[in-house]
mmCIF file of the N, C-alpha and C atoms, coordinates in Angstrom:
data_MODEL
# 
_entry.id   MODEL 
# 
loop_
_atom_site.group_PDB 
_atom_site.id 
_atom_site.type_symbol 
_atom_site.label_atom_id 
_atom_site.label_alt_id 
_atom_site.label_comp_id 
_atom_site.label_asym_id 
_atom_site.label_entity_id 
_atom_site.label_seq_id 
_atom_site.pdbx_PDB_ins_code 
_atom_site.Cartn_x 
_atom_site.Cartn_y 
_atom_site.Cartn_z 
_atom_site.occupancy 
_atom_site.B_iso_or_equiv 
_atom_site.pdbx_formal_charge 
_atom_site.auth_seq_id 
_atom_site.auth_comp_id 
_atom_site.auth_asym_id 
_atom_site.auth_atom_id 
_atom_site.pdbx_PDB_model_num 
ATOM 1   N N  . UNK A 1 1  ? 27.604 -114.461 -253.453 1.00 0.00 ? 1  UNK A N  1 
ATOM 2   C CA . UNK A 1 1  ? 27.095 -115.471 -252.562 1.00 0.00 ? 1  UNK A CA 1 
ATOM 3   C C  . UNK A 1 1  ? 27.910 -116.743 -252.655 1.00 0.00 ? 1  UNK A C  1 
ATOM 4   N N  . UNK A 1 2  ? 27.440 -117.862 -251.789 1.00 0.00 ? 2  UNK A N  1 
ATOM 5   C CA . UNK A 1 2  ? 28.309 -119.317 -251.800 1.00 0.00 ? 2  UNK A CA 1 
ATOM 6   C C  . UNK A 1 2  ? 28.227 -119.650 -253.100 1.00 0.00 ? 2  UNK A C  1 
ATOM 7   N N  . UNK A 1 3  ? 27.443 -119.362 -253.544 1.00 0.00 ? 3  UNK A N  1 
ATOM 8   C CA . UNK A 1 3  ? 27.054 -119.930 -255.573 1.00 0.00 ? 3  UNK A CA 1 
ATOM 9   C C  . UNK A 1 3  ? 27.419 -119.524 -256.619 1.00 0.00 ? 3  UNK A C  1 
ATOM 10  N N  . UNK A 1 4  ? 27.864 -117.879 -256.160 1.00 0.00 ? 4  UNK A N  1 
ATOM 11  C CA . UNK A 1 4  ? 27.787 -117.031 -257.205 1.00 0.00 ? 4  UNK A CA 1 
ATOM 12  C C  . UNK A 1 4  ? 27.003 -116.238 -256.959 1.00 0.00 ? 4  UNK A C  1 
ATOM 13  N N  . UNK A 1 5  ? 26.967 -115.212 -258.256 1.00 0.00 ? 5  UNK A N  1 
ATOM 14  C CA . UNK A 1 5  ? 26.093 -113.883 -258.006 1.00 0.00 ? 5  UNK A CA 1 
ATOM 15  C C  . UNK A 1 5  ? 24.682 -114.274 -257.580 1.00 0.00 ? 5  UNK A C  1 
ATOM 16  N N  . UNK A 1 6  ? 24.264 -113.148 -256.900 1.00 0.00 ? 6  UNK A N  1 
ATOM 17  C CA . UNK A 1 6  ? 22.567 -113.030 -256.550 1.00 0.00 ? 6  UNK A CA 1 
ATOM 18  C C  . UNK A 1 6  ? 22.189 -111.915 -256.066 1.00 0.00 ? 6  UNK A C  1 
ATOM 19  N N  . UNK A 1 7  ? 20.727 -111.804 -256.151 1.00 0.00 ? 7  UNK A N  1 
ATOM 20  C CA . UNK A 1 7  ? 20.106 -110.405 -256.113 1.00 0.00 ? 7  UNK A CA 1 
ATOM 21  C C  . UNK A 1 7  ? 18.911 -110.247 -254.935 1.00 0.00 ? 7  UNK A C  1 
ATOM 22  N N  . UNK A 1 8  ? 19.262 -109.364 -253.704 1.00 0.00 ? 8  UNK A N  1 
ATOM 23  C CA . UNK A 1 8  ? 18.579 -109.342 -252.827 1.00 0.00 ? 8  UNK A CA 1 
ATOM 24  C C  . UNK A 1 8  ? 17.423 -107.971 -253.238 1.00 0.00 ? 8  UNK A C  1 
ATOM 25  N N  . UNK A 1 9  ? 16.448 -107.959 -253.360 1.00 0.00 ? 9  UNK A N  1 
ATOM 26  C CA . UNK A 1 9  ? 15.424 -107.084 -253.238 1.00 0.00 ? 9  UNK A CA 1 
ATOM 27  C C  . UNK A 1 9  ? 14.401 -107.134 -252.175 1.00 0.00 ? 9  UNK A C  1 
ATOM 28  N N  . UNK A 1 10 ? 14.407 -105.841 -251.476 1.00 0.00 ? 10 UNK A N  1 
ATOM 29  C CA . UNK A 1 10 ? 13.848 -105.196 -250.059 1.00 0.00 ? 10 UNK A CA 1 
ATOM 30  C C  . UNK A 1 10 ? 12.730 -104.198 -251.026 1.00 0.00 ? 10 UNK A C  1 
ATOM 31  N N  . UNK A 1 11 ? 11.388 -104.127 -250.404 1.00 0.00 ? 11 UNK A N  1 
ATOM 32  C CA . UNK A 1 11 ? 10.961 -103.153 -250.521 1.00 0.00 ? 11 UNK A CA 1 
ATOM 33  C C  . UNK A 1 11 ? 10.523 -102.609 -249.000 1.00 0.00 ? 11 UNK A C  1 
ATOM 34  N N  . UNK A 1 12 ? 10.178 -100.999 -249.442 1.00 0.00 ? 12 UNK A N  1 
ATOM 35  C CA . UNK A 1 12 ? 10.066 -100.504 -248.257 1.00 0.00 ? 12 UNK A CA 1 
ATOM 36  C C  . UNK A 1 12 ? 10.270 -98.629  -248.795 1.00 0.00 ? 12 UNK A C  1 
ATOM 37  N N  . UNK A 1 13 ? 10.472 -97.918  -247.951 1.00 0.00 ? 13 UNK A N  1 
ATOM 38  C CA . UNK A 1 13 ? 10.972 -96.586  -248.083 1.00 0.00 ? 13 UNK A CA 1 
ATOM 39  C C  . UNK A 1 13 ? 11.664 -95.466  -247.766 1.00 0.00 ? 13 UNK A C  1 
ATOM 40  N N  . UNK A 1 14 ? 12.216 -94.905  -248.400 1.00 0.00 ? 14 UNK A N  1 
ATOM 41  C CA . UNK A 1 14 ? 13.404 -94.088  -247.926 1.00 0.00 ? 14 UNK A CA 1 
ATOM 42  C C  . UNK A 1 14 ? 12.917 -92.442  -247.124 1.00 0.00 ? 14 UNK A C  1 
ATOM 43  N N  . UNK A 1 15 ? 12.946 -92.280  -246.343 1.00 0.00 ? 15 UNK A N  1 
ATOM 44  C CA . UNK A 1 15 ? 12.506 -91.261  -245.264 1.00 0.00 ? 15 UNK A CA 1 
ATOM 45  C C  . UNK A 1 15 ? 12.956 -90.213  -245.404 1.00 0.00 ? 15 UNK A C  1 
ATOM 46  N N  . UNK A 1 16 ? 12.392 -89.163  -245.618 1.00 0.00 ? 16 UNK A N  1 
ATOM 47  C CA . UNK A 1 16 ? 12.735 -87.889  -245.790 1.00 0.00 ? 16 UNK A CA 1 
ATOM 48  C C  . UNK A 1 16 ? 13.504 -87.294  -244.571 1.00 0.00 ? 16 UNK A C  1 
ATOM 49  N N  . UNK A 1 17 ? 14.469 -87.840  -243.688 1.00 0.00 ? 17 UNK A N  1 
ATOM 50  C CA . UNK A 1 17 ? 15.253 -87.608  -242.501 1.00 0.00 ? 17 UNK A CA 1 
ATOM 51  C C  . UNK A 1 17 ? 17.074 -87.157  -242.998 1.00 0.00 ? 17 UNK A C  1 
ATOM 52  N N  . UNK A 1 18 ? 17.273 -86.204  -242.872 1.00 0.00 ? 18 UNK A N  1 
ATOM 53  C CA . UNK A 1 18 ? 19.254 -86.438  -242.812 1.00 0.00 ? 18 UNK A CA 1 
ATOM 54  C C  . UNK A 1 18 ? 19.700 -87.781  -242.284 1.00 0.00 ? 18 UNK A C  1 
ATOM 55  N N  . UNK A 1 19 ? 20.417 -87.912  -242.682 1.00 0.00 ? 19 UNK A N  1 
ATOM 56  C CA . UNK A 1 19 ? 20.837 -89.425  -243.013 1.00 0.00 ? 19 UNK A CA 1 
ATOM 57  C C  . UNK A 1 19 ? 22.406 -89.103  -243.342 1.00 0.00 ? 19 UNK A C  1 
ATOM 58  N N  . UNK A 1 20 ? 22.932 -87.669  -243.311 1.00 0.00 ? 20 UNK A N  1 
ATOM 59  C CA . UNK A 1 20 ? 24.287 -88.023  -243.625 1.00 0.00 ? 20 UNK A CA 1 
ATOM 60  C C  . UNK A 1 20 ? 25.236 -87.919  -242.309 1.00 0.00 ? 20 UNK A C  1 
ATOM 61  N N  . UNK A 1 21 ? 25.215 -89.147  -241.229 1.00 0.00 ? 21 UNK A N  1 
ATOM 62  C CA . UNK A 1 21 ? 26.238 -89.002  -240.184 1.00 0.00 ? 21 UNK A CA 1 
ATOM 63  C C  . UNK A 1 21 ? 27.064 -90.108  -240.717 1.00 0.00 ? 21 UNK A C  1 
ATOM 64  N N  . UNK A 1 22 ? 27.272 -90.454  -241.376 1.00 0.00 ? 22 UNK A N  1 
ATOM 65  C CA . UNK A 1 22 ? 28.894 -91.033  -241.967 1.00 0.00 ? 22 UNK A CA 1 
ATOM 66  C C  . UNK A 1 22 ? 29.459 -90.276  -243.168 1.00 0.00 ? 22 UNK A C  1 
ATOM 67  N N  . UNK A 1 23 ? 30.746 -90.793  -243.894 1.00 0.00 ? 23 UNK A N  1 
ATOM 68  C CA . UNK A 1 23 ? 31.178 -90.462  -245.123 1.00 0.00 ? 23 UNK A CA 1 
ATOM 69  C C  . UNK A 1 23 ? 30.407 -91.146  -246.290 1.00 0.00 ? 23 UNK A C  1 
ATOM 70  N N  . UNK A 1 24 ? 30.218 -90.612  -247.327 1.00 0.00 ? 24 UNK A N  1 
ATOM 71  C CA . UNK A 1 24 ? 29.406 -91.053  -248.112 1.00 0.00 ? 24 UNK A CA 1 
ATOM 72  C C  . UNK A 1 24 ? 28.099 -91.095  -248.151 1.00 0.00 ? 24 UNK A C  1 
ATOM 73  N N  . UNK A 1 25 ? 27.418 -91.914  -249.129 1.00 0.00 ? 25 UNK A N  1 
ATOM 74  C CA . UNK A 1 25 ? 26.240 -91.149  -249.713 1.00 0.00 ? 25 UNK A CA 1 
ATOM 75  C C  . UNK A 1 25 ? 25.715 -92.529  -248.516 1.00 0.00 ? 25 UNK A C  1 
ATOM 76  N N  . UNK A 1 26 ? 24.277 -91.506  -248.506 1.00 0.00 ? 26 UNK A N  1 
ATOM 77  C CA . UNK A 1 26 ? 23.731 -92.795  -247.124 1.00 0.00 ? 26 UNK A CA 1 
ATOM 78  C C  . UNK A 1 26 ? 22.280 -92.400  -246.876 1.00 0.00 ? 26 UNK A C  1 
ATOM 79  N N  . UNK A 1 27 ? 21.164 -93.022  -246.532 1.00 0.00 ? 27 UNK A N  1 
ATOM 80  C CA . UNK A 1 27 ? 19.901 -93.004  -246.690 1.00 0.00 ? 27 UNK A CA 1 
ATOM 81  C C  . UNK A 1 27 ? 18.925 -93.585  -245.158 1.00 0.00 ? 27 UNK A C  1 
ATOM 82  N N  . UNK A 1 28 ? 18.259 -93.440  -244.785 1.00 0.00 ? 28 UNK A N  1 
ATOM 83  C CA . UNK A 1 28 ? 17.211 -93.766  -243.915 1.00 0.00 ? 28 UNK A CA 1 
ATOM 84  C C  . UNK A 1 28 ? 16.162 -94.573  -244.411 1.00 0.00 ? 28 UNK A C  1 
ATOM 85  N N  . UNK A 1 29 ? 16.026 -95.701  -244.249 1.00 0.00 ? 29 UNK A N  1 
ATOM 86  C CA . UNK A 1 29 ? 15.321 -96.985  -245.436 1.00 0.00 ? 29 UNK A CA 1 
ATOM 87  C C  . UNK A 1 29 ? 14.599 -97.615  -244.038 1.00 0.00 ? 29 UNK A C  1 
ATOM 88  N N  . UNK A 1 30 ? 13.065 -97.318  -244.507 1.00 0.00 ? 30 UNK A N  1 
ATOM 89  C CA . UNK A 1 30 ? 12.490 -98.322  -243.552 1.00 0.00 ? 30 UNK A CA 1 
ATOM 90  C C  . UNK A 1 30 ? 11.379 -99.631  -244.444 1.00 0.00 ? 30 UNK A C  1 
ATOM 91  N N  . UNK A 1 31 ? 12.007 -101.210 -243.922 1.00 0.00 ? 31 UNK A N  1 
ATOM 92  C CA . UNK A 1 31 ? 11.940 -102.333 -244.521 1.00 0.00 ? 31 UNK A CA 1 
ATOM 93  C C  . UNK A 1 31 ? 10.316 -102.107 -244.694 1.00 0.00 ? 31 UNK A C  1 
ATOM 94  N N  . UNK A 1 32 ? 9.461  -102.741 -245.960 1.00 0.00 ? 32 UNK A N  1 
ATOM 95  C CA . UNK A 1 32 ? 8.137  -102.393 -245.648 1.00 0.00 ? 32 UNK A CA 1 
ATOM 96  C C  . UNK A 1 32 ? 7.660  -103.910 -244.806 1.00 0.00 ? 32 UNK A C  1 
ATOM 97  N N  . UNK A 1 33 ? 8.149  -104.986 -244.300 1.00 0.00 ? 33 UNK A N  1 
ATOM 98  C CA . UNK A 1 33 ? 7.769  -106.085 -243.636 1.00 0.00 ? 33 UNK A CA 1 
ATOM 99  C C  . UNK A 1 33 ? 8.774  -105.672 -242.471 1.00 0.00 ? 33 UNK A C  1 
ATOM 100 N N  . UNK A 1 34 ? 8.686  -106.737 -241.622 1.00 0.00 ? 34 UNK A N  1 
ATOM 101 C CA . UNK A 1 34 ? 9.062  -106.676 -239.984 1.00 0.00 ? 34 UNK A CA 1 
ATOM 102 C C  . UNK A 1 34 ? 10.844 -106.354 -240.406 1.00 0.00 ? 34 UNK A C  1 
ATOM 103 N N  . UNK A 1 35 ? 11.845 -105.642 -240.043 1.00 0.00 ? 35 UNK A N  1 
ATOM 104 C CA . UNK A 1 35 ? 13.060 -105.403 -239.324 1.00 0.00 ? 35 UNK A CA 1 
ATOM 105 C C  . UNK A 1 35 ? 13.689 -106.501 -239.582 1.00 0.00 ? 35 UNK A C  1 
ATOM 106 N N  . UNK A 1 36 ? 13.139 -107.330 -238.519 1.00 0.00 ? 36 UNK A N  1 
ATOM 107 C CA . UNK A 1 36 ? 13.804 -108.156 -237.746 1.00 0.00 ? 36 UNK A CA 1 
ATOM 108 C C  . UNK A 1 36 ? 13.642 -109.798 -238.929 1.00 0.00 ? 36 UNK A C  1 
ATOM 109 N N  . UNK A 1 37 ? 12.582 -110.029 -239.421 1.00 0.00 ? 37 UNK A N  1 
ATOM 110 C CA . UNK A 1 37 ? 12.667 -110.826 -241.115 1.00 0.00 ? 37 UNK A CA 1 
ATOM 111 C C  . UNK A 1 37 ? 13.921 -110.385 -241.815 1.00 0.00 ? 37 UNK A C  1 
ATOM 112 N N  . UNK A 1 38 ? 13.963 -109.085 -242.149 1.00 0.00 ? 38 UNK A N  1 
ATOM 113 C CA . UNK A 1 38 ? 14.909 -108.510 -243.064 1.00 0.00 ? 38 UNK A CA 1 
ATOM 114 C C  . UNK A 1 38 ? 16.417 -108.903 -242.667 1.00 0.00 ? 38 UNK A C  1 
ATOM 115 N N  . UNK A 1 39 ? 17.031 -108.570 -240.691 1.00 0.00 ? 39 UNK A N  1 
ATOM 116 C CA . UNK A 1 39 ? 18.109 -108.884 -240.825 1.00 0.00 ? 39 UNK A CA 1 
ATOM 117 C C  . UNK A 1 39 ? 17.957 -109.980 -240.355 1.00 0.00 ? 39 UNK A C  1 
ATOM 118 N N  . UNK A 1 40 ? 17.432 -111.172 -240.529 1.00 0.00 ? 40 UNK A N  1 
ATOM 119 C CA . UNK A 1 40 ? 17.806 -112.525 -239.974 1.00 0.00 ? 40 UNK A CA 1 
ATOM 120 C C  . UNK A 1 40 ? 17.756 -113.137 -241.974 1.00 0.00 ? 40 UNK A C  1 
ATOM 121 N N  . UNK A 1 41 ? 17.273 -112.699 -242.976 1.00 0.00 ? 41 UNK A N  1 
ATOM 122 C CA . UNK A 1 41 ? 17.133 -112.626 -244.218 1.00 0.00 ? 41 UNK A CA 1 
ATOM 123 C C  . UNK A 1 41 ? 19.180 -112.495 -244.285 1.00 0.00 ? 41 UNK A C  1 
ATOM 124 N N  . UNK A 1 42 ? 19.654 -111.044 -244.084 1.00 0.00 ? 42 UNK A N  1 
ATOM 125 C CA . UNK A 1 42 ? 20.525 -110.968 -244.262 1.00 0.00 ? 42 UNK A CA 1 
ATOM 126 C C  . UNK A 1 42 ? 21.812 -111.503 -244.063 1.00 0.00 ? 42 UNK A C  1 
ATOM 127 N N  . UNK A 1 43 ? 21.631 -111.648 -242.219 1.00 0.00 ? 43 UNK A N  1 
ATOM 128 C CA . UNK A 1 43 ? 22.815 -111.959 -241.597 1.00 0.00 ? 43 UNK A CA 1 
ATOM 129 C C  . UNK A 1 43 ? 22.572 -113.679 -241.681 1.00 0.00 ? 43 UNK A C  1 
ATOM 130 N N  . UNK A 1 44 ? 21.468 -114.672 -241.944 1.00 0.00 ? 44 UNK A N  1 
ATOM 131 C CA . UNK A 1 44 ? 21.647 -115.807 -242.087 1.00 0.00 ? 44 UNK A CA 1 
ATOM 132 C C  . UNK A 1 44 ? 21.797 -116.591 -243.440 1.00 0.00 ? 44 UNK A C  1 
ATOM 133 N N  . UNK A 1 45 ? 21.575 -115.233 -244.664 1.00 0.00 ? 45 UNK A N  1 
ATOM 134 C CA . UNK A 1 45 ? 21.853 -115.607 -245.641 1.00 0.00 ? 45 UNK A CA 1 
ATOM 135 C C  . UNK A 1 45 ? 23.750 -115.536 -246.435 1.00 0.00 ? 45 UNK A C  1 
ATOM 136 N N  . UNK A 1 46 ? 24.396 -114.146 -245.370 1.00 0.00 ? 46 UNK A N  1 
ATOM 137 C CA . UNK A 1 46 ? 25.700 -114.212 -245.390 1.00 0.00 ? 46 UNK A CA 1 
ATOM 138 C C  . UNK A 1 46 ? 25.533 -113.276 -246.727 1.00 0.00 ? 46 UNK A C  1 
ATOM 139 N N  . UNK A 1 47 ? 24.855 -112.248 -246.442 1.00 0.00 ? 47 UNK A N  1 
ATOM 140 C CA . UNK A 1 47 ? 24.785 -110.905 -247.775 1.00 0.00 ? 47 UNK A CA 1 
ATOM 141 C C  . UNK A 1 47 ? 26.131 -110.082 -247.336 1.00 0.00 ? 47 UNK A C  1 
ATOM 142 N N  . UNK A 1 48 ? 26.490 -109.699 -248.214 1.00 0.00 ? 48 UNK A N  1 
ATOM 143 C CA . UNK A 1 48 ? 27.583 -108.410 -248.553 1.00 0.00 ? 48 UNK A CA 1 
ATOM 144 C C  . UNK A 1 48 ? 26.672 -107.653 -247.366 1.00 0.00 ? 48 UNK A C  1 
ATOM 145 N N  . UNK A 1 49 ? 27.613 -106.371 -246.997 1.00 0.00 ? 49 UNK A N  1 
ATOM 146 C CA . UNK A 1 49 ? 27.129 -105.570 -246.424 1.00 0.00 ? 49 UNK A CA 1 
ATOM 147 C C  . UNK A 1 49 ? 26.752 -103.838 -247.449 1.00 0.00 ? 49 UNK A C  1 
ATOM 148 N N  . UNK A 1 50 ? 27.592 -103.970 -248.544 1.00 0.00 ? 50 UNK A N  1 
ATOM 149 C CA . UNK A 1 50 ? 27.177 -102.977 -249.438 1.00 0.00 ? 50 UNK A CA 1 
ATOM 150 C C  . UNK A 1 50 ? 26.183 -103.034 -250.459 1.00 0.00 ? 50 UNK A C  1 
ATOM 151 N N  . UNK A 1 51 ? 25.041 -102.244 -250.266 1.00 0.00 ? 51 UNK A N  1 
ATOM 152 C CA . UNK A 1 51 ? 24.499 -102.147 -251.061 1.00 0.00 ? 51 UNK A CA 1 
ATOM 153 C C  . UNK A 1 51 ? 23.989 -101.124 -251.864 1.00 0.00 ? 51 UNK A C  1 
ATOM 154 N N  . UNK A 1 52 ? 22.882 -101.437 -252.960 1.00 0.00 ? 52 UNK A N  1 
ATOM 155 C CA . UNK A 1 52 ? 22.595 -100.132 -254.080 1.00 0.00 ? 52 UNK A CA 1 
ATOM 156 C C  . UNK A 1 52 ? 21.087 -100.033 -253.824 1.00 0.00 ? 52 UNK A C  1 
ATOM 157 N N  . UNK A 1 53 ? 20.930 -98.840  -253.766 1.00 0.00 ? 53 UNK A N  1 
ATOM 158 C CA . UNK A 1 53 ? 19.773 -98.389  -253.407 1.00 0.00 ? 53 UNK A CA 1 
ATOM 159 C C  . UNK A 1 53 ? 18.631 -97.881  -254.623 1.00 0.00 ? 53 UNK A C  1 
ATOM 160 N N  . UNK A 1 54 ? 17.627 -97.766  -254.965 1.00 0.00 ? 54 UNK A N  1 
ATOM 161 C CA . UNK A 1 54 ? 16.861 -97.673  -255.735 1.00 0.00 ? 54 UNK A CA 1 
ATOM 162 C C  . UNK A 1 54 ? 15.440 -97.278  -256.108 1.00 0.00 ? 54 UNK A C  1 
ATOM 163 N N  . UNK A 1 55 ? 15.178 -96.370  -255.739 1.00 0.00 ? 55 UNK A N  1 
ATOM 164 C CA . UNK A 1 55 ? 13.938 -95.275  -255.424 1.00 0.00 ? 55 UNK A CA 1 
ATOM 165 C C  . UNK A 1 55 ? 13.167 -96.052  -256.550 1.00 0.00 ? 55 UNK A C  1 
ATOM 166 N N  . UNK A 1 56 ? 11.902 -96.449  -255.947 1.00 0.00 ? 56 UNK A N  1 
ATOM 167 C CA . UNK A 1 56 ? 11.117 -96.901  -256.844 1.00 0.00 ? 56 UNK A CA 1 
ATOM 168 C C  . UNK A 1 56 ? 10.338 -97.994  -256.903 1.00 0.00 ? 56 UNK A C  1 
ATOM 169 N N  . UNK A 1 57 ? 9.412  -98.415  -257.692 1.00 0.00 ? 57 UNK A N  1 
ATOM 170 C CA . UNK A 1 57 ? 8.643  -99.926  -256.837 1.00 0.00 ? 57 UNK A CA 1 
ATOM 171 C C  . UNK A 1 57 ? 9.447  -100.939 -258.193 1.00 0.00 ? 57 UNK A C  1 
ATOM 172 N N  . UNK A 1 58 ? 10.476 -101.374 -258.171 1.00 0.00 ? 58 UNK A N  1 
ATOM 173 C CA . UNK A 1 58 ? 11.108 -101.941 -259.276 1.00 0.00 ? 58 UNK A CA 1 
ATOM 174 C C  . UNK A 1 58 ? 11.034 -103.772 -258.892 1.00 0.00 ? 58 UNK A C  1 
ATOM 175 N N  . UNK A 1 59 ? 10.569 -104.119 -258.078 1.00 0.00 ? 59 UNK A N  1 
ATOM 176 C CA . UNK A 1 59 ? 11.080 -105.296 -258.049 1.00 0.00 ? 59 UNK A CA 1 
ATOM 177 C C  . UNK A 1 59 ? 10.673 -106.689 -259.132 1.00 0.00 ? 59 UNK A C  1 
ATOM 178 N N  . UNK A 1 60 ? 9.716  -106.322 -259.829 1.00 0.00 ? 60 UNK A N  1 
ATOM 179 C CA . UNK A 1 60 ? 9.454  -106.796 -261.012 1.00 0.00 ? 60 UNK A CA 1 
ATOM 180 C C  . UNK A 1 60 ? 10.397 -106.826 -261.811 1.00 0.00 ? 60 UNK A C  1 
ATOM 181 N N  . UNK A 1 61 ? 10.680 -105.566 -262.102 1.00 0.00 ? 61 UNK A N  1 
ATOM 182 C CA . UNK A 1 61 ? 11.822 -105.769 -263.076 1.00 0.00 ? 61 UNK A CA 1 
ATOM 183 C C  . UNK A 1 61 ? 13.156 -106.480 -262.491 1.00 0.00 ? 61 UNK A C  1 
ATOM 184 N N  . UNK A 1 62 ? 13.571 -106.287 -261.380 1.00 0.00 ? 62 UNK A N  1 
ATOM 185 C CA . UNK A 1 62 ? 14.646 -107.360 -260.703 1.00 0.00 ? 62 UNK A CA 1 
ATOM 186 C C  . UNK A 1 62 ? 15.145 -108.659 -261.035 1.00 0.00 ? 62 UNK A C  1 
ATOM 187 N N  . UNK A 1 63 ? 13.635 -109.061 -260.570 1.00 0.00 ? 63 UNK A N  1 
ATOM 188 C CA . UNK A 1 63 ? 13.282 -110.879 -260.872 1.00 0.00 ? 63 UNK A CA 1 
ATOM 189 C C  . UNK A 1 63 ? 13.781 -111.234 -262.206 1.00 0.00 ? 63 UNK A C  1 
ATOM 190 N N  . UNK A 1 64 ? 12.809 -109.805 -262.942 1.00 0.00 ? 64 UNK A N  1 
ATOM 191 C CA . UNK A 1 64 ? 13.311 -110.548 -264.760 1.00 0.00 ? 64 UNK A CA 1 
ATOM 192 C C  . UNK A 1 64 ? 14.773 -110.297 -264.960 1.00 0.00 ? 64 UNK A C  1 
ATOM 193 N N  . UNK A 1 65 ? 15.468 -109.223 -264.292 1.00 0.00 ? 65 UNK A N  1 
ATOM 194 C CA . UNK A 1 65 ? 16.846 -109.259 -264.885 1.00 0.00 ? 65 UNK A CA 1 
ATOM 195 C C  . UNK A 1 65 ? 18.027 -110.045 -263.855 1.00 0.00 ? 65 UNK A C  1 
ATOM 196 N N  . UNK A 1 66 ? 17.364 -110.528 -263.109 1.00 0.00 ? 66 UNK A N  1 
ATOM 197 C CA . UNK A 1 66 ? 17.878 -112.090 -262.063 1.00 0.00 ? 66 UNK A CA 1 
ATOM 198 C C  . UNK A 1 66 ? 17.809 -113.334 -262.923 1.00 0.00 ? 66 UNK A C  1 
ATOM 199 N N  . UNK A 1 67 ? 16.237 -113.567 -263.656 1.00 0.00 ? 67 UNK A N  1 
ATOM 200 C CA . UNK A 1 67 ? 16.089 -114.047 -264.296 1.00 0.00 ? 67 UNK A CA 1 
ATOM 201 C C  . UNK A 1 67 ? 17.276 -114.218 -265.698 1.00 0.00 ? 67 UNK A C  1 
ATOM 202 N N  . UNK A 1 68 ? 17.099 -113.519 -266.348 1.00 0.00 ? 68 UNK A N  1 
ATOM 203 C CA . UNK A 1 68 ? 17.914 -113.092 -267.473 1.00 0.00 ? 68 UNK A CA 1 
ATOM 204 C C  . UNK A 1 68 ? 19.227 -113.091 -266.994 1.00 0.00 ? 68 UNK A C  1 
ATOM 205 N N  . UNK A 1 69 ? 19.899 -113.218 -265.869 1.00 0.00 ? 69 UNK A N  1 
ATOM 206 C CA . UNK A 1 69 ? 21.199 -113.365 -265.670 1.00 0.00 ? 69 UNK A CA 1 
ATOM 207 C C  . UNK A 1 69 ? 21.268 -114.718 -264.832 1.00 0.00 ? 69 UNK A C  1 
ATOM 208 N N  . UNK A 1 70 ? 20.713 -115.793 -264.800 1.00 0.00 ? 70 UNK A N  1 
ATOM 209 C CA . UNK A 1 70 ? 20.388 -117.007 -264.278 1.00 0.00 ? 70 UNK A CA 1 
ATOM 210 C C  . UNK A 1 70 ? 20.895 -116.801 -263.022 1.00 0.00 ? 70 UNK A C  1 
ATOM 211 N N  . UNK A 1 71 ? 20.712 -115.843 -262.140 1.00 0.00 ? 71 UNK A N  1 
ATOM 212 C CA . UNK A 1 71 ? 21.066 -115.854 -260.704 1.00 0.00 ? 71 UNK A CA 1 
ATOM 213 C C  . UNK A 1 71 ? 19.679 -116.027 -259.684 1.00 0.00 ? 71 UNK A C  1 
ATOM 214 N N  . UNK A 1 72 ? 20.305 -115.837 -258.851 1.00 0.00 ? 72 UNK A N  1 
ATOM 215 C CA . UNK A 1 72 ? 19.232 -116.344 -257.632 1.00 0.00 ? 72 UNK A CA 1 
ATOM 216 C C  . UNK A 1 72 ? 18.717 -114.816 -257.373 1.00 0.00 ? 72 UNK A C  1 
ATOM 217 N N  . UNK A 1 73 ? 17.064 -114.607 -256.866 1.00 0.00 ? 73 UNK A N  1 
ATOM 218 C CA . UNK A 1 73 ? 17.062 -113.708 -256.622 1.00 0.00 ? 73 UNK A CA 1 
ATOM 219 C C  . UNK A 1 73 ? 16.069 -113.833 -255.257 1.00 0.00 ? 73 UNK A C  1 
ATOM 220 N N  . UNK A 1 74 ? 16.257 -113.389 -254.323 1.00 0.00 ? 74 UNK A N  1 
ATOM 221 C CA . UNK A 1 74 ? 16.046 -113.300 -252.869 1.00 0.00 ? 74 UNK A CA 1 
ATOM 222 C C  . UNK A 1 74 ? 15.457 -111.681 -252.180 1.00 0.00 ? 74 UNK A C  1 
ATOM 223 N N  . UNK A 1 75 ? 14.082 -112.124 -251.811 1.00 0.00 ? 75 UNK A N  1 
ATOM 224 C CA . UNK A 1 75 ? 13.235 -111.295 -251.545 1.00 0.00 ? 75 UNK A CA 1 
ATOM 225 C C  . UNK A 1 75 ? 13.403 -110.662 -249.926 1.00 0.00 ? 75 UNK A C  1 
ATOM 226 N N  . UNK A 1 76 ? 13.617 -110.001 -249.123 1.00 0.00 ? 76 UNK A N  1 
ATOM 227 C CA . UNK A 1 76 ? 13.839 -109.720 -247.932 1.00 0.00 ? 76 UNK A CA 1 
ATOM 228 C C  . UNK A 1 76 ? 12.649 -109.215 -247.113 1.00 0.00 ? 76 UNK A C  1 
# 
């Protein structure tokens, strides 16, 4: 980010749909709040476009290891 590192966490869920029409590993993720929050979150915050994906309700643990790495951590 403009600051330095930071940590965007989305919850929501990954859809049991094929999902592989590109190269590489790739997923069907639907945001659990509105879409349209999520990419105005993204595209006005100026996020990377790659990201890591993470089966699971983890975002607790996020915060603390955002925390623990004094970065910013940003909820979508």
């Amino acid at each position: 980010g403009p600051n330095g590192y930071r940590l965007l966490a989305v919850s929501g869920e990954l859809l049991d749909e094929p999902a592989n029409r590109f190269m590489g590993n790739t997923a069907i993720f639907r945001p659990a709040g509105e879409a349209q929050h999520l990419l105005n979150t993204i595209m006005s915050g100026g996020w990377e476009h790659h990201v890591a994906i993470v089966s699971g309700h983890i975002v607790a643990e996020l915060n603390s290891l955002a925390n623990l790495l004094g970065i910013e951590a940003v909820h979508g």
